[in-house]
Residue frames as qw, qx, qy, qz and C-alpha x, y, z in Angstrom:
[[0.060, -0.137, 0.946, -0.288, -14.04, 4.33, 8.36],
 [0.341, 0.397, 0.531, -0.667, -17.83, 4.73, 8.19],
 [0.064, 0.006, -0.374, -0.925, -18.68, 5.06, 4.26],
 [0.476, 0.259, 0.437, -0.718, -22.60, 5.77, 3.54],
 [0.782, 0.508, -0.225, -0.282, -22.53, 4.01, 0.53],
 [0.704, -0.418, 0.574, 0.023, -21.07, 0.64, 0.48],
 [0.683, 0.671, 0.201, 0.206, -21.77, 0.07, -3.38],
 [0.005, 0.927, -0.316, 0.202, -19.69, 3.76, -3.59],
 [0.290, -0.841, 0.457, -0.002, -16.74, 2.46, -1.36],
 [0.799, -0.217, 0.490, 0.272, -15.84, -0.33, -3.18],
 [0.667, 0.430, 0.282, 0.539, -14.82, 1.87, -6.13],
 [0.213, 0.710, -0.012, 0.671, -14.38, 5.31, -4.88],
 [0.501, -0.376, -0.507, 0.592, -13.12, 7.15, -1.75],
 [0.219, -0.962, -0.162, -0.012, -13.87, 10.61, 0.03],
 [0.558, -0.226, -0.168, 0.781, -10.82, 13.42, 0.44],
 [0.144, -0.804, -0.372, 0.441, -10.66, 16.68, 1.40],
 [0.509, 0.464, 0.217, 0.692, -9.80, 19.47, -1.50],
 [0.310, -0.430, -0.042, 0.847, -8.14, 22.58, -0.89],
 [0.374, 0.808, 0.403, 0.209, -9.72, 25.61, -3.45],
 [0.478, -0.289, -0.021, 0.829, -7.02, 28.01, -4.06],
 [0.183, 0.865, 0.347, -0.312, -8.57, 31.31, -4.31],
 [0.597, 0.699, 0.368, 0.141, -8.64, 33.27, -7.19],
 [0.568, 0.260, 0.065, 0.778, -5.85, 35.66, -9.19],
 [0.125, -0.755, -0.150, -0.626, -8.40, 38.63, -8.38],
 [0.669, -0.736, -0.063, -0.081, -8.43, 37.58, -4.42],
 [0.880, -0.183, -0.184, 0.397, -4.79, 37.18, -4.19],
 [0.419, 0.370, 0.060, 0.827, -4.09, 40.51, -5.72],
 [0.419, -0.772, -0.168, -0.447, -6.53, 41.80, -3.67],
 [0.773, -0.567, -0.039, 0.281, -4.76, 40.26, -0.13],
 [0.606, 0.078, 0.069, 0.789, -0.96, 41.31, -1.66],
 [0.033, 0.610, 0.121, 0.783, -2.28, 45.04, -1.93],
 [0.527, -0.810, -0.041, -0.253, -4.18, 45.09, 1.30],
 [0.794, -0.420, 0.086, 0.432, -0.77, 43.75, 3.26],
 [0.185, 0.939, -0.277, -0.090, 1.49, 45.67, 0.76],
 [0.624, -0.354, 0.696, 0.018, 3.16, 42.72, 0.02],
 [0.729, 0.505, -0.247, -0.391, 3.42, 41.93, -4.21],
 [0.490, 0.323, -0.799, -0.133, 5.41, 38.54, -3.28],
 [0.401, -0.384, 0.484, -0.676, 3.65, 37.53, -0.40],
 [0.200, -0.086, -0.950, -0.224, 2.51, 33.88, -0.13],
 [0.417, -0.327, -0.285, -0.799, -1.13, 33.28, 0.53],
 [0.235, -0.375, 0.706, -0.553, -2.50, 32.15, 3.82],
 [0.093, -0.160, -0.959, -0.216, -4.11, 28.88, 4.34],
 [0.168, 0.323, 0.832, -0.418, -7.13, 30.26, 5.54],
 [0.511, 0.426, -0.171, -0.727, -8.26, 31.95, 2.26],
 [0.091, 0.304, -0.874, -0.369, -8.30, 28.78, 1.10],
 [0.789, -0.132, 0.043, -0.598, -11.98, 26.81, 0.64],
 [0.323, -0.022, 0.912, -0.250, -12.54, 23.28, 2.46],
 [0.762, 0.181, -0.256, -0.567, -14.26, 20.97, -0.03],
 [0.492, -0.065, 0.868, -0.007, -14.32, 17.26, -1.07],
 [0.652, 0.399, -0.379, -0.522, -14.77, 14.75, -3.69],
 [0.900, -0.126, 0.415, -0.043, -14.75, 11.12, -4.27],
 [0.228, 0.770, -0.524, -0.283, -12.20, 10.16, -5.99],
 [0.623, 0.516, -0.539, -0.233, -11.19, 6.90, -7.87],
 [0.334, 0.147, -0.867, 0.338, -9.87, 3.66, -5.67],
 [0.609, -0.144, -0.779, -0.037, -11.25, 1.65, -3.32],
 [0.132, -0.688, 0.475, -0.532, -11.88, 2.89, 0.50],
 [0.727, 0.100, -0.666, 0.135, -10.55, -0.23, 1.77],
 [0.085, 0.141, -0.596, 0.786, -10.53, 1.34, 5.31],
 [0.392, -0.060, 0.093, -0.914, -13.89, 1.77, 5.46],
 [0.900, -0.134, -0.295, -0.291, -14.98, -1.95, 4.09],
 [0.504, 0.040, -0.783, 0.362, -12.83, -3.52, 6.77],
 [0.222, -0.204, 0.553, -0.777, -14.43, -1.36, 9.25],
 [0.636, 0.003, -0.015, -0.771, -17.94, -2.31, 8.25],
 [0.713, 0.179, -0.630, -0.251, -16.90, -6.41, 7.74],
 [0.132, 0.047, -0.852, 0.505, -15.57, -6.51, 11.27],
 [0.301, -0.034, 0.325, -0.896, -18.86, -4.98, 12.26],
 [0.801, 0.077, -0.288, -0.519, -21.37, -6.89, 9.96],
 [0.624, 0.070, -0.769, 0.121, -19.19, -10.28, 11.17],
 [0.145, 0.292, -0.577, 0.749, -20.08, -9.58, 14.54],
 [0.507, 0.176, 0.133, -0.833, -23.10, -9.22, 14.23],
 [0.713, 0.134, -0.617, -0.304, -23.55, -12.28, 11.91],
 [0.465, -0.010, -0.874, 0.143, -22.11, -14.25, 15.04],
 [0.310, -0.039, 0.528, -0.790, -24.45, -12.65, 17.43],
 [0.845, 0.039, -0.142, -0.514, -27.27, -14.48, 15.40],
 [0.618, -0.150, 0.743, -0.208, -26.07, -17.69, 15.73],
 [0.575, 0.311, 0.755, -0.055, -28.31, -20.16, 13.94],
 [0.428, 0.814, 0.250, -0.302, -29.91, -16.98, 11.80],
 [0.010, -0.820, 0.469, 0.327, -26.74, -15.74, 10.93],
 [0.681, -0.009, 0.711, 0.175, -25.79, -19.44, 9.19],
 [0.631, 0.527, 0.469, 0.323, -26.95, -18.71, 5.85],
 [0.257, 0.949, -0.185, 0.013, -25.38, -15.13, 5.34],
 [0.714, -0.544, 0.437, -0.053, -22.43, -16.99, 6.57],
 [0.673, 0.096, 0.643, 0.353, -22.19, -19.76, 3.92],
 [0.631, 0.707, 0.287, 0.139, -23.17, -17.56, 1.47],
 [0.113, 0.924, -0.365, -0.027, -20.10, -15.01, 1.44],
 [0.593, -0.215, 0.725, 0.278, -17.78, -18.58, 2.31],
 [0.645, 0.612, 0.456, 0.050, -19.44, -19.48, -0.87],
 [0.483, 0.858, 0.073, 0.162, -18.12, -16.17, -2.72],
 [0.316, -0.775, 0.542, 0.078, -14.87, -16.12, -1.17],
 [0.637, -0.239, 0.696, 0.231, -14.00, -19.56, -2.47],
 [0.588, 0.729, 0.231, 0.265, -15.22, -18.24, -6.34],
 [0.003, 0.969, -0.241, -0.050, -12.70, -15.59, -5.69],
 [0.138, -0.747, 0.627, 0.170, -10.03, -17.07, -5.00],
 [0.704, 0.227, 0.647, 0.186, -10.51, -20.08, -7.66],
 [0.229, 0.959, 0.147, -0.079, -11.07, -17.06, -9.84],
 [0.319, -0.864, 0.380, 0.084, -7.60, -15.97, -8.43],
 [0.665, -0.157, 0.674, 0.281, -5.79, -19.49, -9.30],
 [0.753, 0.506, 0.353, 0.229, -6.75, -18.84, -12.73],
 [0.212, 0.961, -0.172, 0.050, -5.25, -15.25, -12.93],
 [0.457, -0.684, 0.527, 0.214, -2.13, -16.70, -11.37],
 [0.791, 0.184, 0.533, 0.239, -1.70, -19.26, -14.25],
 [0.387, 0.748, 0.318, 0.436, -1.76, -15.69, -16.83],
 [0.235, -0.948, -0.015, 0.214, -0.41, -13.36, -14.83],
 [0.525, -0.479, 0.370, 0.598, 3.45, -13.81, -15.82],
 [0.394, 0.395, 0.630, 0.541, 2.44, -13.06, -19.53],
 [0.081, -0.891, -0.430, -0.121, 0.90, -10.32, -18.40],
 [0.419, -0.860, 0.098, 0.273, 3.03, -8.70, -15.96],
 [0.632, -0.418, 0.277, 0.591, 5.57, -9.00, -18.80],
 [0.256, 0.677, 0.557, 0.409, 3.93, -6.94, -21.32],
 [0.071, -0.921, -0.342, -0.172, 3.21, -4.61, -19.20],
 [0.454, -0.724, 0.280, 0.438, 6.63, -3.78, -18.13],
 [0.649, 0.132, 0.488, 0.569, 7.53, -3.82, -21.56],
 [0.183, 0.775, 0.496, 0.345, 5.27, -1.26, -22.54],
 [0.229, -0.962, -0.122, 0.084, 6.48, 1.05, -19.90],
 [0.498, -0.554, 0.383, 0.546, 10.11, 1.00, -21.52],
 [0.352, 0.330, 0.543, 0.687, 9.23, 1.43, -24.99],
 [0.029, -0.943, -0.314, -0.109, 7.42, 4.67, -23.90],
 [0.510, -0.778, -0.021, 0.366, 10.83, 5.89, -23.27],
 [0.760, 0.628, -0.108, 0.125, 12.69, 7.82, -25.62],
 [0.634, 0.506, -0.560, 0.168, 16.10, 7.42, -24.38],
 [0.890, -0.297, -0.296, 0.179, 17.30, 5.02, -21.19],
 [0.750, -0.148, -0.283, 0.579, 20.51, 6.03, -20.92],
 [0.051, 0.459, -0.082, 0.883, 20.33, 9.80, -20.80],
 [0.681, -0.569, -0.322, -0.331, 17.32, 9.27, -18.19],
 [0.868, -0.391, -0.182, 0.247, 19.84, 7.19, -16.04],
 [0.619, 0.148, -0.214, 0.741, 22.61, 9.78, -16.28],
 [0.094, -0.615, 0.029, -0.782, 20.39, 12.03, -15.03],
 [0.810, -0.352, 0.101, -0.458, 18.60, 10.36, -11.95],
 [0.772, 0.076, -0.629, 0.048, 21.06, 7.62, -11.71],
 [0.294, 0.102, -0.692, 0.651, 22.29, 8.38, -8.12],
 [0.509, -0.063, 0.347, -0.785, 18.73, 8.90, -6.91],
 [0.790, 0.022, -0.302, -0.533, 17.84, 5.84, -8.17],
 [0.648, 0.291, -0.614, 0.345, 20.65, 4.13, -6.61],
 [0.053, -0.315, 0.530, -0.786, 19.77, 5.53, -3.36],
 [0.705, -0.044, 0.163, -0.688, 16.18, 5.06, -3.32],
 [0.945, 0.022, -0.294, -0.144, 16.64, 1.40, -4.37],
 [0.435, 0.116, -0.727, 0.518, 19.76, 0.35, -2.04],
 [0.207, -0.226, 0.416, -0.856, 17.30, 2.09, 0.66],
 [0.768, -0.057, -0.131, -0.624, 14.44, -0.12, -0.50],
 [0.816, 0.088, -0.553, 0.144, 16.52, -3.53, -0.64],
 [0.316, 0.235, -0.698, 0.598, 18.17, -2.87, 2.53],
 [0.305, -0.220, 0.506, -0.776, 15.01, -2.72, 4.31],
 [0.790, 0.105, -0.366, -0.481, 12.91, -5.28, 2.36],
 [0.910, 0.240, -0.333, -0.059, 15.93, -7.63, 2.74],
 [0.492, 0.210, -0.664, 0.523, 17.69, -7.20, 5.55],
 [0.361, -0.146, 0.399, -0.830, 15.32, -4.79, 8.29],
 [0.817, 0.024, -0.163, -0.552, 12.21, -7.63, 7.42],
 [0.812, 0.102, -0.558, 0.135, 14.06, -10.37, 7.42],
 [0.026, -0.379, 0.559, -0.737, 15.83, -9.24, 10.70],
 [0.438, -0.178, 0.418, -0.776, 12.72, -8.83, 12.67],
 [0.919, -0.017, -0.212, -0.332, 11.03, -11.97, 11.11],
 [0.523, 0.326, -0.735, 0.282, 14.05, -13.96, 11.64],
 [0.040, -0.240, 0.599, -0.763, 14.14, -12.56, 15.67],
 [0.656, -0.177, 0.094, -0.728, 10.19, -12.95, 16.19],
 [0.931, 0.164, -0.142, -0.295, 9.09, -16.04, 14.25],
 [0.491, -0.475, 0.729, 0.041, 12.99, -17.65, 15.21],
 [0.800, 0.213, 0.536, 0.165, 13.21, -19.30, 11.54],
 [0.349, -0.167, 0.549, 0.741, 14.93, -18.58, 8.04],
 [0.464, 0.658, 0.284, -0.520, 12.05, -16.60, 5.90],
 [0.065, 0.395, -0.671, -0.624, 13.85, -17.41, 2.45],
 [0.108, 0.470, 0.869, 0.115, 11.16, -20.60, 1.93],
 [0.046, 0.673, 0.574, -0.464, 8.53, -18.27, 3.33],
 [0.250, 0.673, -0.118, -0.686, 9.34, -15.23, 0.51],
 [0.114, 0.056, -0.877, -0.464, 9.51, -18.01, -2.20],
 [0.272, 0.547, 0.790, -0.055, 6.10, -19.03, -1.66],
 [0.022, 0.840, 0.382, -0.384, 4.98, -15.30, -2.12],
 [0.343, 0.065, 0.533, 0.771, 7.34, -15.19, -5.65],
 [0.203, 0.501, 0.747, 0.388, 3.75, -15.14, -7.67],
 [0.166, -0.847, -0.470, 0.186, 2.09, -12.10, -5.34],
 [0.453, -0.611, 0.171, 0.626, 5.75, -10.09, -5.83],
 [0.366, 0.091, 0.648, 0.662, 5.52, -10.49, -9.20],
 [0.189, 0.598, 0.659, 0.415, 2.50, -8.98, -9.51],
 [0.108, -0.952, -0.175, 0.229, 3.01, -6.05, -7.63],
 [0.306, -0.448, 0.391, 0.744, 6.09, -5.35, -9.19],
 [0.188, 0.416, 0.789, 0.412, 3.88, -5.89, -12.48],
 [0.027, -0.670, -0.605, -0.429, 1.09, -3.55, -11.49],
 [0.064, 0.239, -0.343, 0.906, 3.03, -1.07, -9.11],
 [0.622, -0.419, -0.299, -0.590, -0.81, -1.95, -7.01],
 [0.020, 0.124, -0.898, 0.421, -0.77, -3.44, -3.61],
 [0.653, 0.253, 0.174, -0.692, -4.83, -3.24, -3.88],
 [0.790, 0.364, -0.350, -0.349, -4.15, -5.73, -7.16],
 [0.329, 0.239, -0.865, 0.293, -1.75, -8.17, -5.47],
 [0.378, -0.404, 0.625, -0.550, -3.95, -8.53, -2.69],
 [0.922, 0.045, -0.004, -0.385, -6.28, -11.43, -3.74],
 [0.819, 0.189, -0.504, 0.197, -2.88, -13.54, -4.79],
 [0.204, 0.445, -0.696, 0.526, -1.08, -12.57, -1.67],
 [0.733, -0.307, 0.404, -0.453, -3.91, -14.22, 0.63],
 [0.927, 0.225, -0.248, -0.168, -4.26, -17.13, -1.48],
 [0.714, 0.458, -0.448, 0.285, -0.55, -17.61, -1.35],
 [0.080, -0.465, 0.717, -0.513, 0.09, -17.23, 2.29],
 [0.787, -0.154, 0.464, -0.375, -3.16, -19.48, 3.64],
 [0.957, 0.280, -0.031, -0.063, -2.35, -22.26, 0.60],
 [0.733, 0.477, -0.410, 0.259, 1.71, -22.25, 0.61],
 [0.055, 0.515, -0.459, 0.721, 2.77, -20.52, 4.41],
 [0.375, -0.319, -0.773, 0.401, 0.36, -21.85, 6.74],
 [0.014, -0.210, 0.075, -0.975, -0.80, -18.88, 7.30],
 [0.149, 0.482, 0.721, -0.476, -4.21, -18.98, 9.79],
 [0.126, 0.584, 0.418, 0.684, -7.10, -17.45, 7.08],
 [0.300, -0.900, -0.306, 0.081, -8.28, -15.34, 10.11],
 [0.358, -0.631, 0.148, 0.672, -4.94, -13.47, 10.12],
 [0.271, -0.036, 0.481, 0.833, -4.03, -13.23, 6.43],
 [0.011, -0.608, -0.529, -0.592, -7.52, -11.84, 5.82],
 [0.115, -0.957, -0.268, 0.008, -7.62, -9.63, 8.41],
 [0.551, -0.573, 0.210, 0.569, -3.99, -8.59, 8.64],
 [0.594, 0.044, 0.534, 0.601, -3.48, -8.01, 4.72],
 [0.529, 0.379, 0.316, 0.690, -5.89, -5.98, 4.13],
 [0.219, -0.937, -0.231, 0.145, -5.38, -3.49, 6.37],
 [0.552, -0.408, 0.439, 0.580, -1.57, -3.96, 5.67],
 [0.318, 0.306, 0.537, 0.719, -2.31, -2.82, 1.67],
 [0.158, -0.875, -0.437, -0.133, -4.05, 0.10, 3.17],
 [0.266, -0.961, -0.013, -0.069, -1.57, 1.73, 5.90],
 [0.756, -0.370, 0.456, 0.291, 1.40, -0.32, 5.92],
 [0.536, 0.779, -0.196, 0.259, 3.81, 1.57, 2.80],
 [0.708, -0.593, 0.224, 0.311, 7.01, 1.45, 4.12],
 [0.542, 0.014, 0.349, 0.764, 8.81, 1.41, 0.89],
 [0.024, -0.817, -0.209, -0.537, 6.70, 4.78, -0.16],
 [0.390, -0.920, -0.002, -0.036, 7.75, 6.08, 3.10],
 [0.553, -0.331, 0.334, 0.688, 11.61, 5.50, 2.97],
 [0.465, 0.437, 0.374, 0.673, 11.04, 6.52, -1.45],
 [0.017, 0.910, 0.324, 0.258, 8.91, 10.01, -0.18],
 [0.609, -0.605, 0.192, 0.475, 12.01, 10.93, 2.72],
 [0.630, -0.238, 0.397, 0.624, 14.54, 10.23, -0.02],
 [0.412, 0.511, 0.559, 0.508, 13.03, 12.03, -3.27],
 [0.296, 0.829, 0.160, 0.448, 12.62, 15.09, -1.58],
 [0.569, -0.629, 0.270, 0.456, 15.86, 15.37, 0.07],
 [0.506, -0.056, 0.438, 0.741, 17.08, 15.32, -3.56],
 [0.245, 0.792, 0.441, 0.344, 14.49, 17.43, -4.75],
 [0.523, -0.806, -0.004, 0.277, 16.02, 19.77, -2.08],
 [0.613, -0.398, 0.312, 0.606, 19.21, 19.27, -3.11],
 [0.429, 0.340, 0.483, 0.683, 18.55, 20.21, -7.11],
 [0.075, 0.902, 0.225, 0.361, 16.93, 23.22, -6.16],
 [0.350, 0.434, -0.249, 0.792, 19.71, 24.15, -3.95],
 [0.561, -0.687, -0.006, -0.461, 18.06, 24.09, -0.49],
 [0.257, 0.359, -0.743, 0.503, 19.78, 23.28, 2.71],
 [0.695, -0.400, -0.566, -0.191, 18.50, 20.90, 4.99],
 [0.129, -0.500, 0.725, -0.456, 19.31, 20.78, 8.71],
 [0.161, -0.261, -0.933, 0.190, 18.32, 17.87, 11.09],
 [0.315, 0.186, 0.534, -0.762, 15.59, 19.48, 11.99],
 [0.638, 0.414, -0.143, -0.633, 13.90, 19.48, 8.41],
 [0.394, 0.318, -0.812, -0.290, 15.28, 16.44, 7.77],
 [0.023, 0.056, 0.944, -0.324, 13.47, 14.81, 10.59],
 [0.426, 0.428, 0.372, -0.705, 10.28, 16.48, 9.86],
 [0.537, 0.376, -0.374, -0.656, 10.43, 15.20, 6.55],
 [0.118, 0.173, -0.977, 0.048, 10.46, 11.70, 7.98],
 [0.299, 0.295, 0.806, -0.417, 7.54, 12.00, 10.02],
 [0.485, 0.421, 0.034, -0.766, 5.92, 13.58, 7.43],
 [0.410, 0.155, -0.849, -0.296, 6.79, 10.72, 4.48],
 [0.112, -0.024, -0.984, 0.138, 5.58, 8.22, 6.82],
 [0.260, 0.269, 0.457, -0.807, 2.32, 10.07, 7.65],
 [0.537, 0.428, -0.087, -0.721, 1.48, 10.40, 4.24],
 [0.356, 0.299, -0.847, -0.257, 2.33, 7.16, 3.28],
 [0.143, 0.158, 0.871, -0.442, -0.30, 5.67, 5.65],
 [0.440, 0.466, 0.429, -0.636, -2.72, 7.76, 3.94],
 [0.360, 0.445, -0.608, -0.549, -1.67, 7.10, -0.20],
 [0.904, 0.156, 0.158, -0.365, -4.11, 4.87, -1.78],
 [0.762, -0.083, 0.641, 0.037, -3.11, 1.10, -3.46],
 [0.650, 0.730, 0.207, -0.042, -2.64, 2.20, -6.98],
 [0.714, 0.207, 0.133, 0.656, 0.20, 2.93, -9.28],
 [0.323, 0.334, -0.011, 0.885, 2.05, 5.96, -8.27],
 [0.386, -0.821, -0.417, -0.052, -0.41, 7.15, -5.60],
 [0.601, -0.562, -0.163, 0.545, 3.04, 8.62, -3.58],
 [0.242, 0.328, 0.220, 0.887, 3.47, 11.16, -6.58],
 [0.285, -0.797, -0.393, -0.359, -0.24, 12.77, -4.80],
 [0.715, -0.591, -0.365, 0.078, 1.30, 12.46, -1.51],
 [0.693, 0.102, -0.040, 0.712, 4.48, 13.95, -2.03],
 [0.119, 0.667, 0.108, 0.728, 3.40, 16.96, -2.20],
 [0.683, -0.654, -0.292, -0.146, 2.66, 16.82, 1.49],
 [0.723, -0.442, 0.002, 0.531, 6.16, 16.31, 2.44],
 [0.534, 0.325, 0.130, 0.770, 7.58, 18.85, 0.06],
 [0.260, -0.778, -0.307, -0.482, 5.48, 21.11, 1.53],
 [0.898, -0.330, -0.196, 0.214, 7.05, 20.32, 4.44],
 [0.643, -0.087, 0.180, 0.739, 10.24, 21.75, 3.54],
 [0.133, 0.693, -0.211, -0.676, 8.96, 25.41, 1.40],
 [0.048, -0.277, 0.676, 0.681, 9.37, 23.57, -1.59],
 [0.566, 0.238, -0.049, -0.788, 6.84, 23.81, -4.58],
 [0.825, 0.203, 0.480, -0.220, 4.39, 20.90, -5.37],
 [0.859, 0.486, 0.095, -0.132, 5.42, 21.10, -8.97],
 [0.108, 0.733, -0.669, -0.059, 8.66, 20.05, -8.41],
 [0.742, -0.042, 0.663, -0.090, 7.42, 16.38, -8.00],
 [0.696, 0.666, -0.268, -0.015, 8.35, 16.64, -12.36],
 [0.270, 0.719, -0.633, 0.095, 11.80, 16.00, -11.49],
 [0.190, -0.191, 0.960, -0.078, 11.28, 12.92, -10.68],
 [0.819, 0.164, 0.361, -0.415, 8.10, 11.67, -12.44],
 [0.203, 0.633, -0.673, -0.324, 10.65, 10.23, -15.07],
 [0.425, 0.153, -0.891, 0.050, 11.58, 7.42, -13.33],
 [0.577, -0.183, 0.465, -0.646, 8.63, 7.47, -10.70],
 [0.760, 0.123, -0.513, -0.380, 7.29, 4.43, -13.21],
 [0.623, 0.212, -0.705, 0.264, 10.12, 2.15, -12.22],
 [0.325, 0.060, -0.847, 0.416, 10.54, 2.46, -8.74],
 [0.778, -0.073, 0.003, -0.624, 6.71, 2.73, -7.92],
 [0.907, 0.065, -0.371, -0.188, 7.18, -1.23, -8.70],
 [0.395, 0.190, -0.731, 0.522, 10.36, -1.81, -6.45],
 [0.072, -0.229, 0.656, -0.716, 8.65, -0.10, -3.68],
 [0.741, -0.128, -0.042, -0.658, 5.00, -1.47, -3.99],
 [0.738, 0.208, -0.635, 0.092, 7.16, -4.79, -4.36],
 [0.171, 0.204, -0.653, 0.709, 8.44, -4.03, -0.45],
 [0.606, -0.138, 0.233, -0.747, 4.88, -2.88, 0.75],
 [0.894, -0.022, -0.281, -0.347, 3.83, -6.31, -0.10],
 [0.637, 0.030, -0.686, 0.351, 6.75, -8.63, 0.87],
 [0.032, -0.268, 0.596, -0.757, 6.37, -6.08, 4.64],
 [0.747, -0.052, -0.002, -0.663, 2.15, -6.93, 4.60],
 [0.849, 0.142, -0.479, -0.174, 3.29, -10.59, 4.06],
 [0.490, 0.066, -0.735, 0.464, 6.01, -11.02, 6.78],
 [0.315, -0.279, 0.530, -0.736, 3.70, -9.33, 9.26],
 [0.844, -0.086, -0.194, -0.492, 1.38, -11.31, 8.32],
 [0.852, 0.051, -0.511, 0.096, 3.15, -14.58, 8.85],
 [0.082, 0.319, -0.654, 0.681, 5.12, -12.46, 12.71],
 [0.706, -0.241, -0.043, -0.665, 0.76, -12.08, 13.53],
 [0.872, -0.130, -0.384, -0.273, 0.10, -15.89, 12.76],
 [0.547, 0.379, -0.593, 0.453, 3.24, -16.78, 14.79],
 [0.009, 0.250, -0.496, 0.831, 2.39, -15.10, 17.65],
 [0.631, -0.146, 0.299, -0.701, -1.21, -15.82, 17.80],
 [0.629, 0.087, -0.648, -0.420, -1.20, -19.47, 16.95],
 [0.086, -0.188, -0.962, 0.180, -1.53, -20.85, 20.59],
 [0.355, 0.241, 0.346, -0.834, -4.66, -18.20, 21.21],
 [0.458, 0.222, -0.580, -0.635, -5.85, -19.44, 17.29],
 [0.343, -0.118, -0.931, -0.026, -5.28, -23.43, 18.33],
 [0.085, 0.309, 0.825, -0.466, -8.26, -22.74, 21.52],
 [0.474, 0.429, 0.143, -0.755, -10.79, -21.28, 18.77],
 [0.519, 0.163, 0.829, 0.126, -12.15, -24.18, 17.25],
 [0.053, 0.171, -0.369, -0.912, -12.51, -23.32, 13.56],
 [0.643, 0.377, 0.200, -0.636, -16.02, -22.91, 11.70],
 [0.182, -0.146, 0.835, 0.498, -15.12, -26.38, 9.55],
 [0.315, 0.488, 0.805, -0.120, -19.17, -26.52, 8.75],
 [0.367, 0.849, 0.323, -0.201, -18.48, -23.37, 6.98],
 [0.106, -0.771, 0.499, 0.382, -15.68, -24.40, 4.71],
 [0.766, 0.569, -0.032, -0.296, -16.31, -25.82, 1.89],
 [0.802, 0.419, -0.208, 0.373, -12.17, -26.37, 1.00],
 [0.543, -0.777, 0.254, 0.192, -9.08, -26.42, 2.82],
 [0.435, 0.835, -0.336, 0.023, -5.64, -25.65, 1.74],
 [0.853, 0.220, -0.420, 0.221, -2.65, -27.50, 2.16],
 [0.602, -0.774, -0.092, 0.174, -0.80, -27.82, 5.27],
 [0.438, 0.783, -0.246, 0.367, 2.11, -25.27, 5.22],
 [0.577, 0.306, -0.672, 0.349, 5.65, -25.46, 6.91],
 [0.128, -0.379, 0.602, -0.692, 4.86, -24.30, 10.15],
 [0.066, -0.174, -0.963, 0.196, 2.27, -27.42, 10.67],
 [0.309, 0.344, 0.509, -0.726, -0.63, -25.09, 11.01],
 [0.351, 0.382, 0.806, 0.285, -3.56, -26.19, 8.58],
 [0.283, 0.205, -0.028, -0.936, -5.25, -23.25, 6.52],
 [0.088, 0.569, 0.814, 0.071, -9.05, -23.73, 5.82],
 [0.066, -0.532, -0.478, -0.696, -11.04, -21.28, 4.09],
 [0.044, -0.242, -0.687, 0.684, -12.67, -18.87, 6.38]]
């Protein structure tokens, strides 16, 4: 939440590594216990850390709420740091309009490529078809019927307009299995097609492409219930609930990138007794539904977004917006509420 390096956190993050002590120390612990299958306790294990690859998007939201806060405590002073990030927000997302014009040329390449790396489809699917069939009917039924539901109930309108606008942003996470890489089109597309208030969709989104997996938490549940099941382990309700909270835990903590929930998994499998490198038996088809569910994480980050604006738009309508720092304003979207650059 804190990083010391702001440069540093907008390409890499901090996590804690486990060091699994050595063949010589284990044989050493199995002899002193008298124990030659004995698993090793966690506390021989060394507490380290590294930075590792991706964004720590947790860390620049803390520090933007903070620095904005501060910006309005100056006032007057605070005016030109002000315009000048408006300023680079509105190159972004012009920036953004172009990628959207190239993106569908893209995003079909690149799903092309990841089926000609396969040498045979249909054996794949005869192997994994009923786990794929689960894990997607588990993904659509909550995307498209639990989301809709609760938007429907909150916001008291039909969301079918409201997930058409947000086609272009779906596409590209299903494209780049990334909720981190969708995020720039999925503001754009809620404050310019939804109405969306920019003070919600830019603070609600991207915390929501940070903690807010849902479809990784239903896929991490279901993948190693069947991992379970091919190795011939019996669940009860007990383990089966503990592997819920656990999916969902770790899915709060699995970075924006393609396939991040293959890291995480191991968490929940753990969970259960069962070894890490059983997350193979399913990295097959991890490819494919990586993109269904990153597809969900985004359409769930969007409808909260749009329950948020709902809810706060009389509290929004008595904070008179900064229009002297907004350069451009977006079209007015269905729900009447104007978006303007924030």
């Amino acid at each position: 939440m804190f990083p010391p390096n702001l440069v540093q956190a907008a390409g890499f993050h901090y996590r804690t590594v486990l060091i699994t002590p050595t063949a010589e120390q284990e044989e050493a612990y199995r002899q002193k216990i008298g124990n030659d299958s004995a698993k090793i306790p966690v506390h021989m294990f060394e507490i380290s850390g590294q930075y590792k690859e991706n964004s720590n998007i947790t860390g620049l939201v803390v520090f933007s709420i903070v620095f904005g806060i501060v910006i309005g405590m100056m006032k007057d002073q605070g005016k030109i740091l002000l315009q000048f990030f408006t300023a680079m927000s509105e190159a972004v997302m012009h920036l953004t309009r172009i990628v959207i014009w190239l993106s569908p040329v893209g995003v079909c390449f690149l799903i092309a490529a990841k089926i000609l790396e396969l040498k045979s489809f249909s054996v794949l699917l005869g192997q994994l078809g009923m786990y794929f069939v689960t894990v997607m009917l588990g993904i659509m039924l909550h995307g498209f019927v639990v989301l809709v539901l609760i938007y429907m109930v909150i916001v008291r309108e039909l969301p079918f307009r409201y997930i058409a606008n947000i086609s272009q942003p779906l596409a590209t996470a299903f494209g780049t299995s990334s909720s981190s890489a969708a995020l720039p089109l999925t503001i754009a597309a809620l404050e310019e097609k939804n109405g969306v208030d920019p003070r919600v969709a830019r603070f609600v989104l991207p915390i929501g492409a940070t903690i807010n997996m849902d479809g990784t938490a239903l896929y991490e549940a279901v993948a190693a219930i069947f991992i379970a099941q091919v190795r011939g382990v019996s669940l009860g309700i007990g383990s089966i609930i503990a592997i819920s909270i656990t999916a969902t835990a770790a899915s709060i903590g699995a970075a924006g990138i393609p396939q991040a929930g293959l890291v995480t998994m191991v968490m929940v499998l753990d969970t259960v007794g069962l070894p890490a490198e059983d997350v193979s038996l399913i990295i097959a088809i991890d490819w494919l539904l990586d993109r269904f569910r990153t597809t969900i994480n985004v359409l769930g980050d969007s409808l909260g977004a749009g329950i948020v604006n709902h809810l706060s738009k009389h509290e929004l309508a008595k904070i008179p917006p900064a229009t002297d720092m907004m350069p451009a304003k977006a079209d007015m979207g269905e729900n009447g509420i104007e978006a303007t650059a924030m």
